[in-house]
N, C-alpha and C positions, 0 to 999 in steps of 0.2 A: 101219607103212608110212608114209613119206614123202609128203607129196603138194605139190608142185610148185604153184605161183601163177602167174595169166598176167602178162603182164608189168606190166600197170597197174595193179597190186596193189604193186607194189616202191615204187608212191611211195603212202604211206598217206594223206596228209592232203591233201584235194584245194587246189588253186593254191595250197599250202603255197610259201612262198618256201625256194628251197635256193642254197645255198651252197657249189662246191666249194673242198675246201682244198687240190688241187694240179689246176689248171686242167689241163684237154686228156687226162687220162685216160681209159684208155677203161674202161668199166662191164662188168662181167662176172656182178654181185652177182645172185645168185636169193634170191626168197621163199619160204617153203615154209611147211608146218605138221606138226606133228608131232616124234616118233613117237608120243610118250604121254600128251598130249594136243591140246587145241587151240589152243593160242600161235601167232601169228606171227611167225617169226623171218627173219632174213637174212642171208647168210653169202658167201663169197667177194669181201667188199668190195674192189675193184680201185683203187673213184673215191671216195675217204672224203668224204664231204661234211655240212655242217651242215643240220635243219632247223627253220625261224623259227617257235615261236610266240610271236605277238605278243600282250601281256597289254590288254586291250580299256582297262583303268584302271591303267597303268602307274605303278608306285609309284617307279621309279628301281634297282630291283635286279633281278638277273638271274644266271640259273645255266646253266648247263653240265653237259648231262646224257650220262653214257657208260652205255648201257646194257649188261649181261653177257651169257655166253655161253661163259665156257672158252676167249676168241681161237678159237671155232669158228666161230662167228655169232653173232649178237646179238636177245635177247629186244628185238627193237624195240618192242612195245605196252606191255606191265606193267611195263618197264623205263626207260621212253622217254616215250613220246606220250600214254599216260594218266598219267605223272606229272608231263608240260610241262602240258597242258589243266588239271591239276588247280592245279598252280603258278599260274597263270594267273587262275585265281578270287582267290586271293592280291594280285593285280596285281603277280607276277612274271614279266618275260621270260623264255622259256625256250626253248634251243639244243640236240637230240638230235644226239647226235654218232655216226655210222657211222661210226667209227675200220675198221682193216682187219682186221677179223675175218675167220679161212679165206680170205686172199688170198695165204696160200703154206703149202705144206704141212710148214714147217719152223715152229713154236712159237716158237723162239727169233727168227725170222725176222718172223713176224706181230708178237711184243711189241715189239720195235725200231721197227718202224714202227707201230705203234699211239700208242705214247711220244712221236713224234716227229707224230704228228695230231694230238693232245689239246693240245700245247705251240701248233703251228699253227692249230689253232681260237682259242685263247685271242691269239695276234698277228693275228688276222684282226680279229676281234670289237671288242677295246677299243677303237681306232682310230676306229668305227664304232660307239661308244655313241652320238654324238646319235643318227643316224639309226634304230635301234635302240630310242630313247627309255629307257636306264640310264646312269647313273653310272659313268664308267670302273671307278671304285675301289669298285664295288658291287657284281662280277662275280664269284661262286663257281662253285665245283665240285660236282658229284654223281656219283658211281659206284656201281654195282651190280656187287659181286660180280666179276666179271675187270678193269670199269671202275671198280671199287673201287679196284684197284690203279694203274690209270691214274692216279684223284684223288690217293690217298697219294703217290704220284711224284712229280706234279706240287707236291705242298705241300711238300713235301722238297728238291726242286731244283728250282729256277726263276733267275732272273733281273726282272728291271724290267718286260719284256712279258708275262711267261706268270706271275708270281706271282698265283696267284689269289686274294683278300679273304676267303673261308671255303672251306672242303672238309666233304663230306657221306659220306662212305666209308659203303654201308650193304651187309652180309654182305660185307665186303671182303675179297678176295685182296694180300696186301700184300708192299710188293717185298723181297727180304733185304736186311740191313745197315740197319735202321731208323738213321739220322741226324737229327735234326731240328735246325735253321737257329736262331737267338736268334731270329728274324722270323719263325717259320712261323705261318702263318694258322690263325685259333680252327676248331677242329672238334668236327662233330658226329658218333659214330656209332652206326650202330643195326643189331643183332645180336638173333639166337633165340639163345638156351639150348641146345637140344636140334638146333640144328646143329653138327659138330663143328671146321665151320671156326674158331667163334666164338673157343673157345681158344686155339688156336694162329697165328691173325691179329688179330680185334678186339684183345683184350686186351693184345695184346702193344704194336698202336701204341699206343691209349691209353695203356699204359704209358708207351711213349716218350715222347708228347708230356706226360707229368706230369713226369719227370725234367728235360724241359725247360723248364719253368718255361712253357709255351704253355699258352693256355685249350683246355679240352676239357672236351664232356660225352659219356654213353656211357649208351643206353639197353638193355638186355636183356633179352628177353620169353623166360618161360619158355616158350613154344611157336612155329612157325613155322616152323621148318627153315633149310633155305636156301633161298633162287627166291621169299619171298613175293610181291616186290615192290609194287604197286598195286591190292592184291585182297584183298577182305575177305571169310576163309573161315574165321570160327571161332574165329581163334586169338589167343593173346595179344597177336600182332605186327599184329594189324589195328588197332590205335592210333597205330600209328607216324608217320603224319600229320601228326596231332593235337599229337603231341609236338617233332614238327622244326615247326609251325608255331609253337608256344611257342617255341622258341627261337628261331627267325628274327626273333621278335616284341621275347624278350630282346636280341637282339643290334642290336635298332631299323635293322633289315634290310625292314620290312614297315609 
């Protein structure tokens, strides 16, 4: 059973600063929990909008986070805002992005406009590094899993405003027709074993991006499913962290 959040719940993080990415819309979006367990999620995004954490010891880099969900709604906590807070210990900026998850009942309809949020966060933000305290050219991508495929997108096709500087695709959904750019941005991604996504999407970009001569690493825990996200239950993929903060470290990102 579904259970419904009162309205002051849809903003999680209190005087969080937000950002909408298409002014004057009107919000339609409900919070809920459930059905099978306790997650909060949110779903018929109307008014996509960014929001700010800001890293108390700003190291100059900063990410873009798409939390998943199926384009049905979005695990905004284990997806989202405990991976910004935790970025943040890091002294990285970090942006959850409520792209338009279940704000139309057509699939094909929500990923169009999803595509087109993720590219307008990334023209909103750079613009807006001082104020923000990063590095224009220090600004990546992170996705989980539906917003997986948003980051792979966006490192694949871009332009000068929305090329984003790294992508983090983790248990990614990824878009058909893998192309990858001579310039596509170094990526990290991080998959369970024993999810079945992992074959037939992980692998396959990685692949792509080794044909392409683009840096890439690829972590893969023999346990974890899909959905682990920011939560440490046992399993192999509760390291995963650990390992993108090595590489952030490698990539003297941190």
């Amino acid at each position: 059973m579904l259970r419904l959040l009162p309205a002051l719940f849809l903003v999680p993080i209190a005087f969080a600063q937000l950002i909408p990415l298409w002014p004057n819309r009107p919000d339609q979006s409900e919070s809920f929990v459930g059905p099978n367990d306790t997650e909060r999620r949110i779903r018929k995004i109307t008014n996509p909008l960014l929001t700010v954490h800001a890293a108390p010891q700003p190291n100059g880099t900063a990410i873009l986070i798409a939390p998943g969900g199926g384009f049905r709604h979005l695990a905004i906590e284990k997806e989202g805002h405990d991976v910004a807070r935790w970025l943040n210990t890091l002294g990285i900026t970090a942006f959850v992005l409520q792209y338009s998850a279940g704000a139309d009942p057509s699939r094909d309809t929500v990923v169009a406009q999803s595509l087109e949020d993720i590219r307008q966060a990334l023209r909103l933000l750079r613009p807006r590094a001082k104020e923000f305290r990063f590095h224009p050219d220090r600004l990546g991508v992170m996705g989980f899993s539906a917003g997986g495929y948003l980051a792979a997108d966006v490192a694949m096709r871009f332009d000068a405003a929305t090329r984003p500087a790294f992508v983090i695709p983790v248990y990614a959904v990824v878009p058909p027709n893998l192309s990858v750019p001579a310039d596509a941005p170094p990526m990290i991604l991080l998959a369970a074993h024993d999810d079945p996504l992992t074959i037939g999407h992980t692998i396959p970009l990685y692949t792509a991006w080794s044909k392409a001569q683009r840096p890439a690493t690829v972590h893969i825990y023999a346990t974890g499913k899909h959905g682990f996200g920011f939560r440490r239950t046992g399993v192999a993929a509760d390291v995963w962290p650990d390992h993108l903060a090595a590489w952030l470290r490698l990539m003297k990102l941190l």
